[in-house]
Backbone as numpy.savetxt, mean C-alpha at the origin, in Angstrom:
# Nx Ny Nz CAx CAy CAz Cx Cy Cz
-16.24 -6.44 1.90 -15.43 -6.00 0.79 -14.22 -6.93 0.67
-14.16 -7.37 -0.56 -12.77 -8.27 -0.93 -11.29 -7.20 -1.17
-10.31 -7.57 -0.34 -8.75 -7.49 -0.57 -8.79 -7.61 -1.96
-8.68 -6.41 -3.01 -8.27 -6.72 -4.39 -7.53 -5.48 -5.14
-6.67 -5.97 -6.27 -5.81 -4.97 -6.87 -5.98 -4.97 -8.41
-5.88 -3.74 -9.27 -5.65 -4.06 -10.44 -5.13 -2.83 -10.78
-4.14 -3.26 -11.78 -3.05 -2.22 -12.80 -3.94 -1.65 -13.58
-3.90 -0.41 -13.70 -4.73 0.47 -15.04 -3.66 1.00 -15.32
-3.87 1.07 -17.10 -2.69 1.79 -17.27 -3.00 3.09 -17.69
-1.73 3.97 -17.67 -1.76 5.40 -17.33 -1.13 5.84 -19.06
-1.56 7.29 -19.22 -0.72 7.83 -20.81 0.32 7.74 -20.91
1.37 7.73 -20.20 2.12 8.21 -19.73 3.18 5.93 -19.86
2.69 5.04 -20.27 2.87 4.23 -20.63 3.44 3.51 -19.04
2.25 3.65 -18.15 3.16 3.22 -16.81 1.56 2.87 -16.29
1.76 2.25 -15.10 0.88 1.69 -14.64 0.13 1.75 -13.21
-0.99 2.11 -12.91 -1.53 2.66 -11.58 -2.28 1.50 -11.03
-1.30 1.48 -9.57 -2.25 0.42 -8.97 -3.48 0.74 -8.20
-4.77 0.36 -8.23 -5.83 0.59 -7.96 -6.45 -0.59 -6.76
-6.52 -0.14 -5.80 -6.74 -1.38 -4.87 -7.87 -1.07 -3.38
-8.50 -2.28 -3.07 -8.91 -1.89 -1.66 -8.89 -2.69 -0.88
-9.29 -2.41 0.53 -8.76 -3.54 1.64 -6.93 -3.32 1.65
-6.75 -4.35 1.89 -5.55 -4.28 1.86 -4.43 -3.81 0.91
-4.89 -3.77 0.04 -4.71 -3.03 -1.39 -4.70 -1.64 -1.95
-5.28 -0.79 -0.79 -5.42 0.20 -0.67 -4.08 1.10 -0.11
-3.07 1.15 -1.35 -1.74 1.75 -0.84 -1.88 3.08 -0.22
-2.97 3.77 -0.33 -2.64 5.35 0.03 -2.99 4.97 1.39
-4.18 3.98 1.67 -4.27 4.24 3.30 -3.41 3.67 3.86
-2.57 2.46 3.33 -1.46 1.96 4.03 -0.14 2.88 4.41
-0.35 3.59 3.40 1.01 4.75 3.49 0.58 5.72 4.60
-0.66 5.88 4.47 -1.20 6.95 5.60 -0.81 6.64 7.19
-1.70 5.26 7.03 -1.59 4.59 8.41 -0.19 4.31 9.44
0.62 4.08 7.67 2.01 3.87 8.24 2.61 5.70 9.00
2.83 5.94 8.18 3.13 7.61 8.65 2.51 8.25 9.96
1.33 7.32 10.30 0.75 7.80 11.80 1.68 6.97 12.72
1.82 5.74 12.09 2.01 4.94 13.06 3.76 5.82 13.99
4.48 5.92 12.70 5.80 6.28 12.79 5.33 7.82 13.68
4.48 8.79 12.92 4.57 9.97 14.40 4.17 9.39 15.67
3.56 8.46 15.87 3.45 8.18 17.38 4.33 7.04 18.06
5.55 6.97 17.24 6.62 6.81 17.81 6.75 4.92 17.54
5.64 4.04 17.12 5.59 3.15 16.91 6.50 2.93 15.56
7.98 2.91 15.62 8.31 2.50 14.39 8.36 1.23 13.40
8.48 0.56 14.94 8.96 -0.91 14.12 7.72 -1.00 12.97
6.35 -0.90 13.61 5.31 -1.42 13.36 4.72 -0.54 12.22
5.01 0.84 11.91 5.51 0.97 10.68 6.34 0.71 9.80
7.29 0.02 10.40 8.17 -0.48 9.18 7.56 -1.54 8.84
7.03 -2.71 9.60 6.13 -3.89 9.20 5.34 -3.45 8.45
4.17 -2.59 8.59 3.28 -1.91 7.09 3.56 -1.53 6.16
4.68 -0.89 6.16 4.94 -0.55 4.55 6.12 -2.13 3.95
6.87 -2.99 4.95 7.10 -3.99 4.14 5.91 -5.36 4.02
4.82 -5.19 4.40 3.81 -6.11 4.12 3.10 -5.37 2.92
3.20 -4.33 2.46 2.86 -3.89 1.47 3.33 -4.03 0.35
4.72 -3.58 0.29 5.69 -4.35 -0.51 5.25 -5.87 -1.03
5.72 -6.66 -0.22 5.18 -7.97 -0.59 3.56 -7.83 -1.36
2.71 -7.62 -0.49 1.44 -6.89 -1.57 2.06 -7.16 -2.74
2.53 -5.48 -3.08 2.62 -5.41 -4.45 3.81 -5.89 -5.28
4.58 -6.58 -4.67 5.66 -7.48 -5.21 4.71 -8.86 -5.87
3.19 -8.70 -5.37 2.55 -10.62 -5.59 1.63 -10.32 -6.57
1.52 -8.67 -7.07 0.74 -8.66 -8.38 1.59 -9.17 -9.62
């Protein structure tokens, strides 16, 4: 499976990012939020700012 993203837009005149692999913000958010309950913070903070960048490069 290819790392890929794309904007759909929503009624609401705003825009949903749709992605997988790495692109996949809900599991990144997920993953991050585990990471942080098991006490690993830094390394949640690295996931959600490599995500950022992500979606700062659409």
């Amino acid at each position: 499976m290819q790392d890929k993203a794309t904007l759909n837009p929503t009624p609401d005149q705003t825009f949903e990012i749709v992605g997988q692999g790495a692109y996949d913000f809900v599991r990144v958010l997920t993953h991050s939020k585990q990471l942080q309950r098991q006490g690993r913070v830094e390394e949640a903070c690295n996931e959600r700012f490599h995500a950022f960048q992500r979606i700062s490069e659409l």
